[in-house]
C-alpha positions in Angstrom: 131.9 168.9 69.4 130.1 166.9 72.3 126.5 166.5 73.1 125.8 167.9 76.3 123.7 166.2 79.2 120.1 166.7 77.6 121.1 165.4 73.6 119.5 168.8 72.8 122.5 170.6 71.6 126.1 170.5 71.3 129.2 171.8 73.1 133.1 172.1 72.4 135.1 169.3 73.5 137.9 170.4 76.4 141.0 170.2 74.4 143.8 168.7 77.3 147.2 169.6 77.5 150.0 169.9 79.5 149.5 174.0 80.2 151.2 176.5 82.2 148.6 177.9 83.1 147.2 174.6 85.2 148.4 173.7 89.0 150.3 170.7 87.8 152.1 172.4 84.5 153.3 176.1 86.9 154.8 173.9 89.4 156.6 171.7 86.6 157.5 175.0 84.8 158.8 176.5 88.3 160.9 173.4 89.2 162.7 173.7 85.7 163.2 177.7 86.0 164.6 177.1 89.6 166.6 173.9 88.7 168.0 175.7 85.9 169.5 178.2 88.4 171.1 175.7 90.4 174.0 174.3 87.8 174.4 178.0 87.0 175.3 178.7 90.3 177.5 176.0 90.4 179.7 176.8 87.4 179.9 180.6 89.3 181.3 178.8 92.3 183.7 177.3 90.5 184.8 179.3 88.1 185.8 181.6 91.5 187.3 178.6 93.0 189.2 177.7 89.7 192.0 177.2 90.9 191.6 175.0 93.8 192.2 171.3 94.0 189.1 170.3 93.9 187.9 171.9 91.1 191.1 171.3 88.9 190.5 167.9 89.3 189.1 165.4 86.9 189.4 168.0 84.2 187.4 171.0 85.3 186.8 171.7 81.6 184.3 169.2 81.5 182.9 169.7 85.0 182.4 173.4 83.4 180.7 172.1 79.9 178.9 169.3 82.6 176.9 171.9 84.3 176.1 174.1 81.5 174.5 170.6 79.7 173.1 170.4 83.0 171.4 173.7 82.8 169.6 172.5 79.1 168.4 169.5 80.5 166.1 171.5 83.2 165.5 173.8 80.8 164.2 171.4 78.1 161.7 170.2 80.3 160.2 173.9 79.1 159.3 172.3 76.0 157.0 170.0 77.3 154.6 172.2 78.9 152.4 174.1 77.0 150.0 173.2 73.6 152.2 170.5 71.6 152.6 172.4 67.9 154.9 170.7 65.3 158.0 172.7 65.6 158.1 171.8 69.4 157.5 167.9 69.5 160.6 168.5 66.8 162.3 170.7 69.6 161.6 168.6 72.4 162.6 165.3 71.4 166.1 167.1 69.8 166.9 169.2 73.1 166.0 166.6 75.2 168.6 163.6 73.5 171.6 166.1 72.9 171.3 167.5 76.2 171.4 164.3 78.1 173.7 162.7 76.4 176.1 165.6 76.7 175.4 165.0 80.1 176.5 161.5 80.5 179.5 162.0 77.6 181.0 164.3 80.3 180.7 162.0 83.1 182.2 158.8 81.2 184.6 161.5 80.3 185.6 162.0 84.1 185.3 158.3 84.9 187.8 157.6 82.0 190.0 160.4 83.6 190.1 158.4 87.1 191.0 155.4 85.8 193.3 156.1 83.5 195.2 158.8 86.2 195.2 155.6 89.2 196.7 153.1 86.4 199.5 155.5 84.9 202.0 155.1 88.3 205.2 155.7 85.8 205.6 159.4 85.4 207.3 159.0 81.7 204.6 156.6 80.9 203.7 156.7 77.0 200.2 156.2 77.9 199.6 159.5 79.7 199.1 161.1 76.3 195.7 159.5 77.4 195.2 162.3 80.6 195.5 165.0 77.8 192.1 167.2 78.1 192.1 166.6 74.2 191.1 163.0 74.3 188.2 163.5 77.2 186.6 166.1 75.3 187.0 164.5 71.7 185.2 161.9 73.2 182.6 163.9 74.9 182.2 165.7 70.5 182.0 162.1 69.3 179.7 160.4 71.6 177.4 163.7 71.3 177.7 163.9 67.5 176.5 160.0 67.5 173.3 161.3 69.1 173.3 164.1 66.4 173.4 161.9 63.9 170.3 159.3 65.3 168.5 162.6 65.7 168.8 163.9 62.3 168.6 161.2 60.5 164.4 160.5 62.8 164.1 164.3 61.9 164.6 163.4 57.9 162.7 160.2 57.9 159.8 160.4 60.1 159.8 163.8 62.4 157.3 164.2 65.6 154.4 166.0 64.6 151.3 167.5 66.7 148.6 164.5 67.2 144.6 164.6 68.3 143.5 162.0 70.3 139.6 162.1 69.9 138.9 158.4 71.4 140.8 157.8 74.4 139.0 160.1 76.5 134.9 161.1 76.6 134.6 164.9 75.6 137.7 165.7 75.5 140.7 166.2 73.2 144.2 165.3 73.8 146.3 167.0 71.9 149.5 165.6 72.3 152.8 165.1 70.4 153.4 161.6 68.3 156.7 160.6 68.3 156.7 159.8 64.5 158.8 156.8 64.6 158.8 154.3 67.4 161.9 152.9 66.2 164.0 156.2 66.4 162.7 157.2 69.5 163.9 154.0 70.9 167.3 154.4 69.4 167.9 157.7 70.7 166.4 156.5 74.6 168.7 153.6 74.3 171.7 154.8 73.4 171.4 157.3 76.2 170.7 154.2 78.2 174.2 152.5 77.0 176.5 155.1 77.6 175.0 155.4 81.2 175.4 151.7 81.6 178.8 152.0 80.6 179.5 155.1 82.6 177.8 152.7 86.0 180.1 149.8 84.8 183.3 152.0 84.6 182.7 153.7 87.5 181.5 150.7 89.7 184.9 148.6 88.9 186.7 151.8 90.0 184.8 153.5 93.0 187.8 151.1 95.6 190.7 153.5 93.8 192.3 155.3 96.0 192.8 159.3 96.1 191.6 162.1 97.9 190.1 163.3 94.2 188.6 159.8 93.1 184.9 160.8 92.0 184.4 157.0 91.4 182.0 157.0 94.0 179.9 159.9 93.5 180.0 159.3 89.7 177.7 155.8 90.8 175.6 156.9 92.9 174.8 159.2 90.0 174.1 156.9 87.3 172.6 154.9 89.8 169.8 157.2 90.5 169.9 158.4 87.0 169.2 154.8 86.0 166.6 154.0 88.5 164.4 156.9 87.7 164.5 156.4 84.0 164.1 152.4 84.3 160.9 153.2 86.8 160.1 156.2 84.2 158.8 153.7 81.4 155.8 151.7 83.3 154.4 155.1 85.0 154.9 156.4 81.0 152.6 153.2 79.3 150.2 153.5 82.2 149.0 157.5 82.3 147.6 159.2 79.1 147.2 162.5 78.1 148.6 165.5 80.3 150.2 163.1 82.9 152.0 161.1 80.2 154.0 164.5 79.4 154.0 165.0 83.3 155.8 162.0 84.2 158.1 162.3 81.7 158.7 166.4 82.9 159.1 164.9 85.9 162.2 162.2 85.1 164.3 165.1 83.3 163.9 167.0 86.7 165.2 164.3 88.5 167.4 162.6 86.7 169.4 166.0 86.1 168.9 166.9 90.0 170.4 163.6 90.7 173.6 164.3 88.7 173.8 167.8 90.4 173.3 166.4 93.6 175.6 163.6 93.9 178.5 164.8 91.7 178.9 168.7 92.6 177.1 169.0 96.0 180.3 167.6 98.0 182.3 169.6 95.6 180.6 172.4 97.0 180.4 171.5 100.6 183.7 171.7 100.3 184.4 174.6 98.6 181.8 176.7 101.1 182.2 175.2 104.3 185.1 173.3 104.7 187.8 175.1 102.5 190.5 173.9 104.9 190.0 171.0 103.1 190.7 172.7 99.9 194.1 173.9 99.7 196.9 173.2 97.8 199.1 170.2 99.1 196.5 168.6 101.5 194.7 165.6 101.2 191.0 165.7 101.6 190.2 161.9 102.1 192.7 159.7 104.2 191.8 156.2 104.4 
């Protein structure tokens, strides 16, 4: 409890918290509803359009499980908002990692797919065992089950649980999540963080390929924004406290996600809707 203005008697102590009910937690909570919706109408386009040459390109398999990893990683941003008990700082943190690095699996999957398809120019080639949709989505299982295993193994040794702060803040109570163990957390942000890299590094080297299907380019842009709003995402994330801390960070996994959306399926949709003389079978879409 708190004394109250005159020291004659004593009050509760406002308990804050990310909550729907608030202005700032209903927006956040609407965003991720309505974001949610837009992968999901993506994978309906396509799977209509699944045929077409721009969707059977670069393995629309993992464009497919793309957008429904997509669709988690707006939704986990659910289990931010709200009053922190145990089982959802657990939740959270899990969701969160396997979702996104699902995420960017599938994308260095399709970046792999470009440059291995513009270096294979001998149709008999031994090495196109390599554009097999097998090896793309064991590598999308085995750079996921890595995050499974970082995840399981913080979960085992030193979980998140639900945390008080009673000192950071006059009369009030932040009830927050602790992350349990700095060092795992860490692990898990950073290996996200590699595989992006990588993914940026892959894609940059390749965005000059030609092709009227080379995603090079979008695939960039993508982990360019994706970088730049987690990399900005840590300062604002050490300098807020309380509900804001779980704000900011709501607010990176809305925009990182809508910056995948946006710069890898968008065209791909443009396309598809507007243009579709541009889709069909035995035409080029780029000439340069």
């Amino acid at each position: 409890m708190w004394a109250n203005e005159m020291h004659d008697g004593c009050r509760d102590k406002t308990l804050e918290f990310l909550s729907f009910e608030g202005a700032l937690g209903g927006i956040l909570a609407a965003l991720s509803i309505t974001g949610s919706l837009l992968p999901l109408s993506i994978l309906f386009i396509f799977l209509k359009n699944a045929d077409t040459p721009v969707v059977k390109a670069n393995n629309r398999n993992l464009s497919y499980t793309l957008l429904v990893s997509l669709c988690f990683c707006y939704l986990c941003a659910l289990m931010f908002i709200g009053r922190p008990i145990t089982i959802t700082c657990i939740l959270r943190q899990f969701i969160f990692g396997i979702s996104f690095v699902m995420c960017i699996s599938c994308v260095l999957g399709k970046t792999m797919m470009v440059v291995i398809a513009f270096n294979l120019t001998q149709p008999r080639s031994s090495r196109r065992m390599w554009l097999n949709s097998r090896v793309t989505n064991t590598l999308v299982l085995v750079c996921t089950a890595i995050q499974v295993i970082i995840c399981a193994g913080w979960l085992a040794h030193s979980p998140p649980f639900q945390y008080t702060d009673n000192k950071s803040k006059a009369g009030t109570i932040i009830v927050e999540c602790n992350k349990g163990s700095p060092v795992a957390y860490s692990c898990t942000m950073g290996y996200m963080g590699f595989l992006a890299s990588l993914c940026f590094a892959i894609a940059y080297l390749s965005r000059k390929l030609p092709g009227s299907f080379n995603e090079a380019k979008l695939i960039t842009f993508s982990m360019l924004i994706f970088g730049a709003v987690w990399i900005s995402f840590i300062p604002a994330y050490l300098s807020t406290t309380g509900k804001y801390m779980v704000a900011v960070e709501v607010f990176a996994i809305l925009s990182s996600s809508s910056g995948l959306v946006a710069c890898i399926f968008l065209p791909k949709v443009y396309i598809i809707i507007l243009r579709p003389e541009m889709n069909k079978i035995g035409r080029k879409i780029i000439k340069e």
